[in-house]
DORO-997833 format. One record per residue (C-alpha): residue in three letters; chain; x, z, y. Coordinates in nm, 4 decimals, always signed. Example, Ala and Ser with C-alpha at 12.3 -4.5 7.8 and 13.67 -1.06 7.14 Angstrom:
residues 2
<atom residu="ALA" chaine="A" x="+1.2300" z="+0.7800" y="-0.4500"/>
<atom residu="SER" chaine="A" x="+1.3670" z="+0.7140" y="-0.1060"/>
END
This chain:
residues 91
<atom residu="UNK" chaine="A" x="+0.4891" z="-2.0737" y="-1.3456"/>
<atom residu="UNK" chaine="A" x="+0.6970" z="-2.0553" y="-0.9655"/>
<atom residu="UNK" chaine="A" x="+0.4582" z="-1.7497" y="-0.9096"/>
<atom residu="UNK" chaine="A" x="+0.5257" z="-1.5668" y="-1.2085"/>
<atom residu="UNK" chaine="A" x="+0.9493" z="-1.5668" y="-1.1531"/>
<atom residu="UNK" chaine="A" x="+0.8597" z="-1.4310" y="-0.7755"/>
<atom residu="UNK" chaine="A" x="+0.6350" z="-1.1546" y="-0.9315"/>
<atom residu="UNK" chaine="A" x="+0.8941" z="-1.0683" y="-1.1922"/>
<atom residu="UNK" chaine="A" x="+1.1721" z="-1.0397" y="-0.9679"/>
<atom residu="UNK" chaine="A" x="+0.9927" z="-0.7776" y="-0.7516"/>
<atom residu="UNK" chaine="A" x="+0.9267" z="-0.6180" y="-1.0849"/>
<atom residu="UNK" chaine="A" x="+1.2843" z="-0.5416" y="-1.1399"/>
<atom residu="UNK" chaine="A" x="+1.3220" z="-0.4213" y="-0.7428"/>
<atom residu="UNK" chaine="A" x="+1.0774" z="-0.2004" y="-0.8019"/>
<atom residu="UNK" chaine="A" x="+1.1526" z="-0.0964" y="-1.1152"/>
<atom residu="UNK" chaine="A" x="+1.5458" z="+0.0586" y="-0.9875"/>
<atom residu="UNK" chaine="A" x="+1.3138" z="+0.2722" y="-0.7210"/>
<atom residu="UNK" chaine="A" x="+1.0963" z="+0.5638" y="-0.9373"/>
<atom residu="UNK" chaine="A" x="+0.9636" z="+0.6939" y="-0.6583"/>
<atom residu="UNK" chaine="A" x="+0.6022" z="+0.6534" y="-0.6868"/>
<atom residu="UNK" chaine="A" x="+0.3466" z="+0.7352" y="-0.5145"/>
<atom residu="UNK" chaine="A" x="+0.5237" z="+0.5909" y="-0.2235"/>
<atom residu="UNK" chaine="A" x="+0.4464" z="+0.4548" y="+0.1171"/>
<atom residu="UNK" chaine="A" x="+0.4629" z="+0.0885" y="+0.1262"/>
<atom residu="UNK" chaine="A" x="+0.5061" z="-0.1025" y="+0.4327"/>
<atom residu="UNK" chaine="A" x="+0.3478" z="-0.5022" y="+0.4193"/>
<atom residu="UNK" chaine="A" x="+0.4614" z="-0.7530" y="+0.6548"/>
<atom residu="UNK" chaine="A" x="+0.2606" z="-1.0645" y="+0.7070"/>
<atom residu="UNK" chaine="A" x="+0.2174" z="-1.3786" y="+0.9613"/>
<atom residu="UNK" chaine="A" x="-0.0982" z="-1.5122" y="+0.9520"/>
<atom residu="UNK" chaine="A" x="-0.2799" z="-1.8109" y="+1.1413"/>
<atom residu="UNK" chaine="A" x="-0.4814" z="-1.6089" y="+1.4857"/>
<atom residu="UNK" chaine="A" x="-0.8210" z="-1.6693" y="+1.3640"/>
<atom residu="UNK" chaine="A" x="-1.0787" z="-1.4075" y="+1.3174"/>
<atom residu="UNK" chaine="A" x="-1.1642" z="-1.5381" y="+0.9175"/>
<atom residu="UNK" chaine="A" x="-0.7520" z="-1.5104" y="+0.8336"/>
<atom residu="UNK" chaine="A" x="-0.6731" z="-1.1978" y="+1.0156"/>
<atom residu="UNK" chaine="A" x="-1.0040" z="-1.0761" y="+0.8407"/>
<atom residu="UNK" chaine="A" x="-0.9340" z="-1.1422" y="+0.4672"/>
<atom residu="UNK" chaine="A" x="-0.5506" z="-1.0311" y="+0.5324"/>
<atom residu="UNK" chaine="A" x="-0.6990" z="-0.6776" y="+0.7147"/>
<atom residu="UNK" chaine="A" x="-0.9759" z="-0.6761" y="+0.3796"/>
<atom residu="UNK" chaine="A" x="-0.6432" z="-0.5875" y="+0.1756"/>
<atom residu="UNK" chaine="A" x="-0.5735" z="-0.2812" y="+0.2604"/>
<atom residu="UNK" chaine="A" x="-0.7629" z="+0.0248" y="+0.2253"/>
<atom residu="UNK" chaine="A" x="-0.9377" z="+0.2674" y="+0.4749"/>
<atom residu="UNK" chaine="A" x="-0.6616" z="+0.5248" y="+0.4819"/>
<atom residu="UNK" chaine="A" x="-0.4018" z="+0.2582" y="+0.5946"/>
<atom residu="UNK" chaine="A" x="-0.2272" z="+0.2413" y="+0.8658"/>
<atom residu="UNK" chaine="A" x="-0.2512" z="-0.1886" y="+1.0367"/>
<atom residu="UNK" chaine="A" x="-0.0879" z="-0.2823" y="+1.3829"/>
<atom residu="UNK" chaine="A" x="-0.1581" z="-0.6331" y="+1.4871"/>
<atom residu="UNK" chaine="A" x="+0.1012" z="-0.8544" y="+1.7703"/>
<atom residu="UNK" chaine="A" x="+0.0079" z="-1.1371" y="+1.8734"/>
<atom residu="UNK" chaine="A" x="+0.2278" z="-1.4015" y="+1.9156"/>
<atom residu="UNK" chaine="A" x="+0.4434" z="-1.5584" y="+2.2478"/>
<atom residu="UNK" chaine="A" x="+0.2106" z="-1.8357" y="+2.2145"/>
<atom residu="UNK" chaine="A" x="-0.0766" z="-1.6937" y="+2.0328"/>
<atom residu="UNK" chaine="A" x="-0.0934" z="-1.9242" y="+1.7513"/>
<atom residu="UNK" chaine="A" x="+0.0029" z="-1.6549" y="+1.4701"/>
<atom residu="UNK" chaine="A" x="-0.0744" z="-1.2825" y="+1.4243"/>
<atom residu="UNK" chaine="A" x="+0.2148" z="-1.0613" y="+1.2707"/>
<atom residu="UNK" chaine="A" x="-0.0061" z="-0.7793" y="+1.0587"/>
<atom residu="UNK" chaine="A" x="+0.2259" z="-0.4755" y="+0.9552"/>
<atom residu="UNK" chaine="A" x="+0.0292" z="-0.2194" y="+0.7629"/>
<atom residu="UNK" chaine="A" x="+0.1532" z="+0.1257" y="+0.5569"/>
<atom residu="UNK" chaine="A" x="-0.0272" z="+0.2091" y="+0.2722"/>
<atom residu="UNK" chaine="A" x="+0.0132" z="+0.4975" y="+0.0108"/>
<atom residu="UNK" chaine="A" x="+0.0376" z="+0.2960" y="-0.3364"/>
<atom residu="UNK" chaine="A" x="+0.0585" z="+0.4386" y="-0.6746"/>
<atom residu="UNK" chaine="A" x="+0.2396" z="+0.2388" y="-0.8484"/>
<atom residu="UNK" chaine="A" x="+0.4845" z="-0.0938" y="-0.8175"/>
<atom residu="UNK" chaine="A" x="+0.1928" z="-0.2837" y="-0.9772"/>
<atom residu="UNK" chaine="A" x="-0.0524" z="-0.1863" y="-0.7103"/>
<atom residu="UNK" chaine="A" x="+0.2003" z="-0.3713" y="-0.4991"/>
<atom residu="UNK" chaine="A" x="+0.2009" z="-0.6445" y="-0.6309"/>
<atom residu="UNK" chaine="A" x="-0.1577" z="-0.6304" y="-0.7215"/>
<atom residu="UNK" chaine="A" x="-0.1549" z="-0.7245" y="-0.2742"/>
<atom residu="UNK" chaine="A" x="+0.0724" z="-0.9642" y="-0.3014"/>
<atom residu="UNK" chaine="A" x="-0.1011" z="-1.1630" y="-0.5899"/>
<atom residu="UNK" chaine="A" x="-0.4031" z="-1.1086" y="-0.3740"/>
<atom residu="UNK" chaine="A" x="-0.2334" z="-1.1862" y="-0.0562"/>
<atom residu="UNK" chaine="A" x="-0.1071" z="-1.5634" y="-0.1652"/>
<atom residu="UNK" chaine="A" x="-0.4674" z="-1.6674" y="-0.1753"/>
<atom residu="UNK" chaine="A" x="-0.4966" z="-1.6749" y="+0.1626"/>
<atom residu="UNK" chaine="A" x="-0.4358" z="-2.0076" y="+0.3598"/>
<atom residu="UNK" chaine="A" x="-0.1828" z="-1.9626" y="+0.5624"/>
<atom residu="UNK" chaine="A" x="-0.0164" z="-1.6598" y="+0.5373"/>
<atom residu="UNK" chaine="A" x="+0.3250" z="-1.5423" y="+0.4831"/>
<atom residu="UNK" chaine="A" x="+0.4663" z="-1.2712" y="+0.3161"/>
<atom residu="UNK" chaine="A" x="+0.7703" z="-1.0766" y="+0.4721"/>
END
């Protein structure tokens, strides 16, 4: 599976850094509507830290957010979860 090469490769990244528990910083673009910018916020737990900007035009939403995760696998755990939702891209 496409999917499981992408996982894999971050894998690897992650696997040079040994560094955890680390802050990790997510980037996304997501569609501006309340239901996408929702699910993409419903990620992320209480304790992190989400700035929204809007768009020039408005259309998209860039969502940063810092999060303290455990492990590389917790990271990816968010990404997995992430590529569920329409519309949404991962930096």
């Amino acid at each position: 599976m496409p999917d499981e090469d992408i996982y894999q490769g971050l894998r690897e990244k992650f696997a040079a850094d040994q560094n955890w528990p680390q802050v990790y910083l997510f980037k996304f673009i997501v569609p501006n509507d309340n239901k996408t910018v929702a699910l993409t916020q419903a990620l992320f737990g209480q304790q992190a830290q989400v700035s929204m900007t809007k768009s020039r035009t408005g259309k998209y939403v860039s969502i940063s957010a810092k999060e303290m995760m455990l492990s590389s696998d917790e990271v990816i755990k968010i990404y997995e979860k992430s590529s569920k939702i329409k519309g949404l891209i991962a930096l």
